[in-house]
C-alpha positions in Angstrom: -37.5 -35.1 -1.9 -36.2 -31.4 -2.9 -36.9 -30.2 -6.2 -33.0 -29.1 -6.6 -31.1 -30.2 -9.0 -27.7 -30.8 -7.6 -27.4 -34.6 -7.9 -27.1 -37.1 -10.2 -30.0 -39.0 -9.2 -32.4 -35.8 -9.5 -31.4 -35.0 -13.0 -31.8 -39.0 -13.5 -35.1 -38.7 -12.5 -36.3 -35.4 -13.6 -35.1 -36.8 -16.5 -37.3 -39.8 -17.2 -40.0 -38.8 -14.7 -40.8 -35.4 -15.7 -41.3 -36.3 -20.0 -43.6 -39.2 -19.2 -45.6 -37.3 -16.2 -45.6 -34.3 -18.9 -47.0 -36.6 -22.3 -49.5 -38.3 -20.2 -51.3 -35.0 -19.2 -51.1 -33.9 -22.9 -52.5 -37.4 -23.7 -55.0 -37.0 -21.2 -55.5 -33.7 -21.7 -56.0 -34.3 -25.7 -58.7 -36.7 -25.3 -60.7 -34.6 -22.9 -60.6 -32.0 -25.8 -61.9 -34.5 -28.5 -64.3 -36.2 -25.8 -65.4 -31.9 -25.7 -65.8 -31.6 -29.2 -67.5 -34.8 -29.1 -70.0 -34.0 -27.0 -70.6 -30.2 -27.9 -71.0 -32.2 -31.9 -73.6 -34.7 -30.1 -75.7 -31.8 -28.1 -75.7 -29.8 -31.6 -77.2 -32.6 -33.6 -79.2 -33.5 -30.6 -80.7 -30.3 -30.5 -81.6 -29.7 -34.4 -83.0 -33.2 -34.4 -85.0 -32.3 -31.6 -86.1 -28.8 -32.9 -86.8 -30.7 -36.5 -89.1 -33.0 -34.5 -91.0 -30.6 -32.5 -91.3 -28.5 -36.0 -93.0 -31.7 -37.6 -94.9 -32.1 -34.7 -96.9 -29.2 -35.7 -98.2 -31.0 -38.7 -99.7 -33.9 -37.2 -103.3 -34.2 -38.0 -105.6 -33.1 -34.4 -108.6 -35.4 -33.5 -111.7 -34.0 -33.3 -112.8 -32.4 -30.3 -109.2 -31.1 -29.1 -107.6 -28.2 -29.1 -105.2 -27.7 -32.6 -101.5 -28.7 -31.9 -102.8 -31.4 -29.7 -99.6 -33.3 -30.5 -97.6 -30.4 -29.8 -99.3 -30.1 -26.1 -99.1 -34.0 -25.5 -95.1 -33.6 -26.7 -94.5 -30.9 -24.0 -95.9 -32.6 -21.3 -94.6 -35.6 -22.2 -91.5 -37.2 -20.1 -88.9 -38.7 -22.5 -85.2 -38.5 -22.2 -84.9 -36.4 -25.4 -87.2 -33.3 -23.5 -85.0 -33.8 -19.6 -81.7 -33.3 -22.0 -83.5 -29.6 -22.6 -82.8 -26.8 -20.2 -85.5 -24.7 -22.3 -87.8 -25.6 -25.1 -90.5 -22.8 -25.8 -93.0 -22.0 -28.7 -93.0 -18.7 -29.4 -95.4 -16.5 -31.1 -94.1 -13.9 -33.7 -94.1 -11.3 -31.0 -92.2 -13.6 -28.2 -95.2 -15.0 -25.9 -94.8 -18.1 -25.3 -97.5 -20.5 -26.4 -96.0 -23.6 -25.7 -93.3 -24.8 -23.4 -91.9 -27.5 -21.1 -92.7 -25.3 -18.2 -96.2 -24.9 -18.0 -96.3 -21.7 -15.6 -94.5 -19.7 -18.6 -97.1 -20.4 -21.0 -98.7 -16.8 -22.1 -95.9 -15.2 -20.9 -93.2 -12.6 -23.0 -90.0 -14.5 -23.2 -87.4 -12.7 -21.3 -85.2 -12.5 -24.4 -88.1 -11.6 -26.5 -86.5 -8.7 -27.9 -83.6 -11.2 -29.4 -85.3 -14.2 -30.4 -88.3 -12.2 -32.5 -85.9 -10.1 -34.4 -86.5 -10.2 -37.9 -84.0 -12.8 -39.6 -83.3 -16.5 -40.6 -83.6 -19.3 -38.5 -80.2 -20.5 -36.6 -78.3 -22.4 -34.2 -75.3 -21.5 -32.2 -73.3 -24.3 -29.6 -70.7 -23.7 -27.2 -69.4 -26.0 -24.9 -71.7 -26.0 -22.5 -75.1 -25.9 -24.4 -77.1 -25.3 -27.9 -79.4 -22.9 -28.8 -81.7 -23.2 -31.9 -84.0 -20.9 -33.1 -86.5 -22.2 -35.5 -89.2 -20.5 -37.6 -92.6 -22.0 -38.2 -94.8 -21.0 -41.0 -94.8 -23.2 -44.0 -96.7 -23.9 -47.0 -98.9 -26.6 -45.0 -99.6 -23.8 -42.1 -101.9 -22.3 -45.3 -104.6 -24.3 -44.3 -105.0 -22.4 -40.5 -102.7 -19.8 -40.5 -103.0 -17.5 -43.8 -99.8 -16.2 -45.3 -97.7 -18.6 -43.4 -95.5 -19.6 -46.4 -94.4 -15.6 -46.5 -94.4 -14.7 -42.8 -93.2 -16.4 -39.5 -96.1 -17.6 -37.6 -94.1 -19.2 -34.9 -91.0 -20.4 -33.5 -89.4 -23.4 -31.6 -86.8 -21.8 -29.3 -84.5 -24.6 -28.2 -81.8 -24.7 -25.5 -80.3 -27.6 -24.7 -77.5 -28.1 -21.8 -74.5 -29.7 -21.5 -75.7 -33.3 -21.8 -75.4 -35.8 -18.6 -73.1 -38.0 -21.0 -70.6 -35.2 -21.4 -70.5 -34.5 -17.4 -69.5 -38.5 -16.9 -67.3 -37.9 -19.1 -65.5 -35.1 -17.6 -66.0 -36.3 -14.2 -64.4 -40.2 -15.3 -61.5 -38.0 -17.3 -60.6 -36.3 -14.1 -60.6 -39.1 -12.1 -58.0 -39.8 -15.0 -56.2 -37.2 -14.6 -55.9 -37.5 -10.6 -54.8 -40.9 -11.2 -52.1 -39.9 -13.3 -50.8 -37.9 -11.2 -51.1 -40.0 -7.9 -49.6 -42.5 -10.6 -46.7 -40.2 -11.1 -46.0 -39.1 -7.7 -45.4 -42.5 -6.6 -43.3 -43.6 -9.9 -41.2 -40.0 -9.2 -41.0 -41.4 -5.3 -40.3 -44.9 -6.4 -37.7 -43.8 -9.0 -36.2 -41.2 -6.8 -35.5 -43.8 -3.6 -34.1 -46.1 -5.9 -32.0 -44.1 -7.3 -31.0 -42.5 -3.9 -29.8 -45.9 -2.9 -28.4 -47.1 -5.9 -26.8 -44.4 -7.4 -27.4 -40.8 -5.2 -25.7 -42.4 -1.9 -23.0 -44.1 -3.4 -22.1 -41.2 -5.5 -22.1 -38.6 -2.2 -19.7 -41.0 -0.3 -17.4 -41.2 -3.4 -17.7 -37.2 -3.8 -17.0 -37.0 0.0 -14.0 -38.7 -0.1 -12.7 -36.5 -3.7 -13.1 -33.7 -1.6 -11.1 -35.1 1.3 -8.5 -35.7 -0.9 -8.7 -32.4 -3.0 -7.9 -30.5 0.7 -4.8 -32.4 0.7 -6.1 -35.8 2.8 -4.4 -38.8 0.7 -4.5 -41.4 3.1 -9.0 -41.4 2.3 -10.2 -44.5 0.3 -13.8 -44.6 -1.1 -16.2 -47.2 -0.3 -16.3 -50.2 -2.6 -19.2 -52.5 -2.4 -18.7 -55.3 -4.8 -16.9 -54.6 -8.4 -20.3 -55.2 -11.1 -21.8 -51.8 -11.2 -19.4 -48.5 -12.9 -20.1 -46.3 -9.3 -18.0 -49.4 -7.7 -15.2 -49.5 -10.6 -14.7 -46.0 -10.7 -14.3 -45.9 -6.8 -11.5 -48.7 -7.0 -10.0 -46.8 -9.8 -10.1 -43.7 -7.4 -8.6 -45.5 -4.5 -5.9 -47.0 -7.3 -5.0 -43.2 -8.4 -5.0 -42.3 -4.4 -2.4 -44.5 -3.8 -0.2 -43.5 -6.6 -1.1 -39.6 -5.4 0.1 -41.3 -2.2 3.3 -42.6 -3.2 4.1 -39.8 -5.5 3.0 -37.1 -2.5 6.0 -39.0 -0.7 8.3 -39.0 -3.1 7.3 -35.7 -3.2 8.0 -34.8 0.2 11.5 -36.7 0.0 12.6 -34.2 -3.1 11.5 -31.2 -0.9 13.2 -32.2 1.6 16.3 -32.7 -0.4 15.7 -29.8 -2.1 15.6 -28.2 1.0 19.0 -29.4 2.6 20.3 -28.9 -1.0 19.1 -24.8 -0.8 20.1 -25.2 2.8 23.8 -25.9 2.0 23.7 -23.7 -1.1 23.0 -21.0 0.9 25.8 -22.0 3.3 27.9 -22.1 0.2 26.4 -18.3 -0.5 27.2 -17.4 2.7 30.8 -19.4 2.7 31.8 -17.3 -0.9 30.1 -14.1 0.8 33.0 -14.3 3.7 35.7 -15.3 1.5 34.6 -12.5 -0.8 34.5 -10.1 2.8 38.0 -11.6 3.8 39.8 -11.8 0.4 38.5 -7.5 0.3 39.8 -6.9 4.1 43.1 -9.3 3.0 43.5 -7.1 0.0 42.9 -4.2 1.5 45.5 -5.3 4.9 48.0 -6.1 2.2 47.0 -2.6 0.6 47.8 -0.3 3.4 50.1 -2.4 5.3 52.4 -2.4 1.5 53.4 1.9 2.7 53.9 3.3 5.4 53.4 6.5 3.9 50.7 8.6 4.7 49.2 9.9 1.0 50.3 7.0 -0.7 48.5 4.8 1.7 45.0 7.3 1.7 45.0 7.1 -2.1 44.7 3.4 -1.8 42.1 3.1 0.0 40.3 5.5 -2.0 40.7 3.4 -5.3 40.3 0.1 -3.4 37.1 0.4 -1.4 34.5 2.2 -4.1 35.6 -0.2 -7.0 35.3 -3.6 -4.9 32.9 -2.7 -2.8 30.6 -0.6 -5.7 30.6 2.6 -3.8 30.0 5.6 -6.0 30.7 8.4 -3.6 33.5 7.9 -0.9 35.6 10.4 1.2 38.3 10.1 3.7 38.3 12.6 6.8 41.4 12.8 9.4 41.7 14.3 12.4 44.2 17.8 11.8 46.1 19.2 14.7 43.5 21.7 15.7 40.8 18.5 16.6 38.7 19.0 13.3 37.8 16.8 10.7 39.5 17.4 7.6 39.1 15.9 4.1 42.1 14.3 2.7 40.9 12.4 -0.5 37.7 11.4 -2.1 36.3 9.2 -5.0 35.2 10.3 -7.7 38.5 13.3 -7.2 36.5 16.8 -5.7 39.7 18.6 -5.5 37.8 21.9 -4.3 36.7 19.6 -0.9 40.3 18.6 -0.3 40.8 20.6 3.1 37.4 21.4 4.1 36.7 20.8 7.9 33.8 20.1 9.9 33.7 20.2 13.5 32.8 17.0 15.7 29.3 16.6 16.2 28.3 18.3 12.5 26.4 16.7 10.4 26.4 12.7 9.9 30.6 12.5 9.7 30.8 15.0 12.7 28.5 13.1 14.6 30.1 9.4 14.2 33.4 11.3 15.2 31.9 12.4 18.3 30.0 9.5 19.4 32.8 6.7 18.2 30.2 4.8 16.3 28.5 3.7 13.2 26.2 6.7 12.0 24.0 5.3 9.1 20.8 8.0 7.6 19.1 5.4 5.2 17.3 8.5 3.3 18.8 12.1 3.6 15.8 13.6 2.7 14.1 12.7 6.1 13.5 16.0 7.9 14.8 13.7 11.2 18.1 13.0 9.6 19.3 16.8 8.4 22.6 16.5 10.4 23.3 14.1 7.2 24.2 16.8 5.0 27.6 17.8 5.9 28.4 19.9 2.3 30.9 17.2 1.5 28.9 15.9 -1.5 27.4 19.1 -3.2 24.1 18.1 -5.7 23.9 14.6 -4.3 20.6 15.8 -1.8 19.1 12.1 -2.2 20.4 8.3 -1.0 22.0 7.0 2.1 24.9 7.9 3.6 26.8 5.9 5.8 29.4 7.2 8.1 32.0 4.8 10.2 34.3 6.6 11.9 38.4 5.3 12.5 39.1 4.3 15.9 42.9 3.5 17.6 42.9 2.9 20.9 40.0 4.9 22.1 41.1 7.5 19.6 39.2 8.9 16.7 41.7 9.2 13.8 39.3 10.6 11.1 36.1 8.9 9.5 35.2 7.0 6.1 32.1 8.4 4.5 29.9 6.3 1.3 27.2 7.3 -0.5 24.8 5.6 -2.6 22.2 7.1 -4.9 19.5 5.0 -3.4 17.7 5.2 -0.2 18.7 2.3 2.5 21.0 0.8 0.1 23.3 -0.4 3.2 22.8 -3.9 4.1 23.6 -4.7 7.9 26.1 -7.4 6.3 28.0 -4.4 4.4 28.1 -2.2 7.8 30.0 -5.4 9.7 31.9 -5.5 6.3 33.0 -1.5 6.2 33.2 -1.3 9.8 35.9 -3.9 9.5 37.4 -2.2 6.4 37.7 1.4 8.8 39.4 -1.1 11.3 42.2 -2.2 8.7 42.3 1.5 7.8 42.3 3.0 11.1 45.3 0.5 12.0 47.7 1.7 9.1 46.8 5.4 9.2 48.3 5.0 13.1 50.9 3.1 11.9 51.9 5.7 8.9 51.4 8.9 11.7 53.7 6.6 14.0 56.2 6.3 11.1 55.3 9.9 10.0 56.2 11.0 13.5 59.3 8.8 13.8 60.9 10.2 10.6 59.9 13.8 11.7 61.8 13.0 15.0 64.7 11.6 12.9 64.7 14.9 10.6 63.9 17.2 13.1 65.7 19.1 15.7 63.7 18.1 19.4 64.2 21.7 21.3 63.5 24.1 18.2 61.1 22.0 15.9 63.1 22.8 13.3 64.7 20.3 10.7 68.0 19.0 12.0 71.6 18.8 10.9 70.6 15.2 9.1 68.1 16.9 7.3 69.9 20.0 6.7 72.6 18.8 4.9 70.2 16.3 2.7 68.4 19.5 1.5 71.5 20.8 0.6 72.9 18.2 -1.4 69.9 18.7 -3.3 69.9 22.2 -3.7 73.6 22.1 -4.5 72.7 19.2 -7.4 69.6 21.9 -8.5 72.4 24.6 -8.7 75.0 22.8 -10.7 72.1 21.4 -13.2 70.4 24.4 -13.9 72.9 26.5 -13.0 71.3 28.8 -10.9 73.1 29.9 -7.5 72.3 28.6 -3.9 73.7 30.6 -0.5 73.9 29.2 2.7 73.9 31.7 6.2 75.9 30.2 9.1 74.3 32.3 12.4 75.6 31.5 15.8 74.1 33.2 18.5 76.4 36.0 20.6 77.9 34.9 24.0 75.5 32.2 24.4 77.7 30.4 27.4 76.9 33.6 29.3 73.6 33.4 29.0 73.1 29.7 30.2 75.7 30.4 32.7 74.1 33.8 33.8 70.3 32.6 33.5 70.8 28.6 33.0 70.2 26.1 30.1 66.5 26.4 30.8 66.7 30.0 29.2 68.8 29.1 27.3 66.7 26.7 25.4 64.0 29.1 25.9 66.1 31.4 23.5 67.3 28.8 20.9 63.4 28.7 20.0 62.4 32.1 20.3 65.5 32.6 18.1 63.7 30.0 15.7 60.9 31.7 15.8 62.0 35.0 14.4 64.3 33.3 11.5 60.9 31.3 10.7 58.9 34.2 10.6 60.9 35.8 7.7 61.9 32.8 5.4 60.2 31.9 2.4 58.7 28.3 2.3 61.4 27.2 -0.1 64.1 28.6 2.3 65.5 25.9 4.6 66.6 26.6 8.3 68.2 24.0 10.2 69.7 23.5 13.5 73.7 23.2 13.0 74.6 22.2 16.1 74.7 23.9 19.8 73.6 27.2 19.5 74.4 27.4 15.7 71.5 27.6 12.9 71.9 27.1 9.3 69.6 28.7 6.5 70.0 27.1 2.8 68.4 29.8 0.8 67.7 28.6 -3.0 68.5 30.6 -6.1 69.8 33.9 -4.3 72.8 35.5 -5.1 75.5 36.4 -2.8 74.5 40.5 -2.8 71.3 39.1 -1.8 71.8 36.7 0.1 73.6 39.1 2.2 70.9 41.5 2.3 68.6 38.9 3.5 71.1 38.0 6.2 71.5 42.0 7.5 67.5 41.5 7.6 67.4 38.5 9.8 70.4 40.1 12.2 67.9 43.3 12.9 65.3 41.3 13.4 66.6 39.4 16.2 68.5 42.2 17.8 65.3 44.0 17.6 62.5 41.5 19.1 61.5 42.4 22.1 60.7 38.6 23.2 64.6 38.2 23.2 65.7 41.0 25.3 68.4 39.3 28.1 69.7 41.6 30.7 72.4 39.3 31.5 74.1 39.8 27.9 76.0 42.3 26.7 74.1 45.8 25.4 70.7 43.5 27.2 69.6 41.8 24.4 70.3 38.7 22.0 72.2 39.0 18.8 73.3 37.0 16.4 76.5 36.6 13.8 76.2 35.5 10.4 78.4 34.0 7.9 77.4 34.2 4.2 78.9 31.7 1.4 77.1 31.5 -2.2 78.1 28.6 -5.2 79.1 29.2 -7.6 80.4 32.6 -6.2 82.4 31.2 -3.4 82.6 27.4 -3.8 81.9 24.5 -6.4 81.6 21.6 -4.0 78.9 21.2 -1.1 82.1 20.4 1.5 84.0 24.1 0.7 80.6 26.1 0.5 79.9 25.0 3.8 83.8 25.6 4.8 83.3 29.2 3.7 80.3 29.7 5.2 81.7 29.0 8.5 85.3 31.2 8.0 82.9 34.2 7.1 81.1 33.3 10.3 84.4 33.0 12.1 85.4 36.7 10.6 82.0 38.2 12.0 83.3 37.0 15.3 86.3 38.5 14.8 85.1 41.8 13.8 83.4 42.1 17.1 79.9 39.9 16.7 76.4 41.3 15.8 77.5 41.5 11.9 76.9 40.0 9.0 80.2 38.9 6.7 80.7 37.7 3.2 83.2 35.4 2.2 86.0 36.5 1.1 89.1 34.2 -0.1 91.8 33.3 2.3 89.0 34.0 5.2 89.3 30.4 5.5 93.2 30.2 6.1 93.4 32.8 9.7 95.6 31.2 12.0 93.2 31.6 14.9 90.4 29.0 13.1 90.2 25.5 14.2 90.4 23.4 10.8 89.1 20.0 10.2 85.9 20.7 9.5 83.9 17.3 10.4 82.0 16.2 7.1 78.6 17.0 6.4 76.6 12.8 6.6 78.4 13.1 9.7 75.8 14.3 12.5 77.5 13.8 15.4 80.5 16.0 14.6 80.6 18.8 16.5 80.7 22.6 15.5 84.1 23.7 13.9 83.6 26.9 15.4 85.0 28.1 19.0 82.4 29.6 21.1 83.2 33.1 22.0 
């Protein structure tokens, strides 16, 4: 069996086996001491007793005719048990001959530890435990009669060594017979002990541990063995099938809640995802019912800007459109960057450039990746960190400008928020095409086809409030009626191909030299109207001398076919409150003045003057300014 200690039945029987293995070697091993002691005690005694005898040996009487210490000879050669117990027994003279011994070939010679044993000093004895040595003197007062002095000096001595005696040997040789039958003794209690308690108490133990582990790796359904119900191994196996079965039950109770648990999370998450898309389609309802609420074009980019950053947590948002000459141009951001208002990029710069050109989703997680430069497009100056996402607004395979974000942190767009803005730039894309469509229809409405310039609707809606300006703040307003010369030549000379031709290059040249608050409109025919705001009549008529040169002297409208070959103009000036108080007579007057620069030969300016109005040859019944389809009051010349 191993020596290990790593069962219960080891330490069991290490624990009883080991103590009584260990007290009965010191048991045994204390009595072989004593029986030691014992014996060296015995050999010590032995030996004085036997050097005292040899000692009074020497004063036995000798019989006559023998040599002296007779007795001492006979002793030496005797065979008794006391002399085989000696290893050495020697007389010794003073000098360390030896004159007596138990070996007869050594008599006469010098003891080979003369030197030792006839040193000057007392009589002794020393033991160990495997022999005694006794020295003994001889010389006393009864050695007087033969040996003089012998009361004062050593005349002999009894050397005596005597070995371990046969006694002790049995004894050592029965105590380790002991001792070997101790441990035989030991070795089969240790082997008795330890297969009993394999069987009994090791092996059941194992299977029980066996099936703990099972279960402790997650194996429920194991049951111990059970062999009867007396002994604790058995009860505590029952008890640990008993706690199985609860684990059991419990484990499937267990896997019931999880699995409710899971179909709970799974429909919670549903629910997530449900409030996520109503949260997506109450913004893009919002943001529909936003943009679809104008049809005008600021009013509808501003809405977007507040809408989008504050639902959808955006701090950094632009809007880009599309401007007549094909660039992107900023219109309105979040937080307000006035200074970017206007800036324009070119297709195919930079991340809002490059969604424009490609008609798809451009999205740099981190804009400090060398691979993503062309995400710095200036538009955000000090933001040189986070993600930008560009999605660009798309009508009908037509890019109509492109919604920029920005957030401080790197890929901080999920995929659900690029479906979500990507819808969002839909809805936007849809109303900015439906405000340029309404943009463009009221341009059309307002504005004069052939010359681009605002019609007579317009026209006389601009003056109305000029005229309401004027009489508030009483500052003047002049209006300059200018019909083009012999213009029914022209189209009848060159056709009404040139002539349109010339109504806008006529356009042109009034354009060019109007201030931005000026007004020119088309009157009618080949008539133009300019509204000019605070100028008096004296300058007003100075500005209209100006505009007559000009057109006389553009080269672009030289005409062969017209008299002196080139175009020229008339011009009728009327100012309020000079001329008129009322919108209706202003206009009246502006047209008699007009009507006198006919008169005085065309290619002239006039002023109105009173009773201009009243010439006999001037159709009246001027048609009334909401009117648009009246026609011209003036007769074409």
């Amino acid at each position: 069996m191993a020596l290990g200690l790593d069962t219960v039945g080891r330490k069991l029987l290490w624990s009883v086996g080991l103590p009584g293995l260990l007290a009965a070697l010191l048991g045994l091993g204390y009595f072989w001491r004593e029986a030691q002691i014992a014996a060296r005690d015995a050999t010590h005694d032995e030996a004085m007793v036997l050097a005292e005898f040899v000692a009074t040996t020497f004063r036995l009487p000798t019989p006559e005719g023998l040599p002296p210490h007779f007795p001492v000879s006979e002793l030496m050669q005797s065979d008794t048990r006391l002399l085989r117990s000696t290893a050495e027994l020697n007389i010794l003279s003073p000098d360390g001959h030896i004159r007596w011994s138990v070996s007869p070939r050594e008599v006469g010679t010098r003891h080979p530890d003369a030197e030792r044993l006839a040193a000057p000093g007392p009589q002794w004895a020393r033991s160990d435990a495997h022999e005694t040595e006794v020295l003994r003197s001889l010389g006393e007062k009864a050695c007087e009669g033969c040996h003089a002095g012998a009361q004062d000096t050593r005349v002999g001595m009894v050397h005596l060594r005597v070995a371990e005696p046969v006694v002790h040997r049995e004894l050592t040789h029965a105590l380790g017979a002991a001792l070997v039958a101790v441990l035989v003794l030991g070795a089969m209690l240790i082997v008795a002990t330890g297969t009993s308690l394999h069987f009994f108490l090791t092996r059941p133990l194992r299977r029980l541990t066996a099936a703990m582990r099972r279960a402790e790796e997650g194996d429920f359904l194991v049951r111990a063995e059970v062999r009867g119900s007396s002994d604790e191994i058995s009860r505590l196996g029952a008890a640990f099938n008993a706690m199985l079965a609860r684990i059991t039950s419990m484990k499937a109770e267990e896997i019931d809640t999880h699995r409710d648990l899971q179909v709970t999370k799974w429909k919670l998450s549903l629910k997530e995802e449900l409030e996520e898309r109503i949260a997506e389609l109450a913004l893009l309802f919002d943001v529909a019912r936003s943009v679809n609420s104008t049809i005008e074009l600021s009013e509808l980019l501003s809405r977007i800007t507040q809408l989008v950053p504050e639902r959808l947590h955006i701090p950094d948002f632009s809007i880009m459109l599309v401007n007549a000459e094909g660039l992107l141009e900023v219109k309105s951001t979040f937080p307000e960057h006035p200074e970017l208002e206007g800036m324009t990029v070119q297709p195919g710069d930079g991340a809002s450039g490059r969604a424009a050109e490609l008609q798809r989703v451009v999205y740099v997680p981190d804009v400090t990746d060398p691979s993503s430069a062309f995400a710095r497009n200036g538009l955000m100056p000090g933001h040189d960190t986070g993600a930008v996402l560009c999605i660009p607004m798309v009508h009908m395979d037509s890019v109509l400008g492109v919604l920029n974000f920005r957030r401080p942190e790197v890929a901080s767009f999920a995929p659900e928020e690029l479906e979500l803005l990507t819808a969002v730039a839909d809805q936007a894309a849809t109303a900015v095409k439906n405000a340029m469509l309404h943009a463009e229809a009221v341009k059309l409405t307002m504005t004069d086809p052939l010359t681009g310039v605002p019609n007579r609707r317009h026209l006389f809606a601009r003056l109305e409030l000029e005229v309401a300006r004027a009489q508030r703040f009483g500052t003047p307003v002049s209006i300059l009626m200018v019909d083009i010369d012999h213009f029914k030549k022209l189209n009848d000379a060159a056709g009404h191909r040139a002539g349109d031709e010339t109504l806008r290059k006529v356009c042109d040249v009034l354009r060019a030299r109007l201030r931005k608050v000026d007004t020119l409109a088309r009157y009618g025919g080949e008539e133009f109207m300019l509204v000019l705001s605070n100028v008096s009549k004296n300058d007003a008529f100075d500005v209209a001398e100006k505009l007559r040169r000009s057109i006389m002297e553009a080269p672009q409208l030289a005409a062969p076919t017209q008299p002196g070959g080139h175009i020229t103009v008339s011009i009728g000036v009327a100012t309020m409150p000079t001329d008129s108080t009322t919108q209706d007579s202003l206009v009246d007057c502006a047209d008699a003045a007009l009507y006198a620069s006919k008169r005085a030969g065309r290619n002239s300016v006039t002023s109105y003057a009173p009773g201009m109005e009243l010439h006999p040859g001037r159709e009246r019944g001027l048609a009334r300014p909401n009117d648009p389809s009246a026609p011209t009051t003036i007769a074409k010349a």
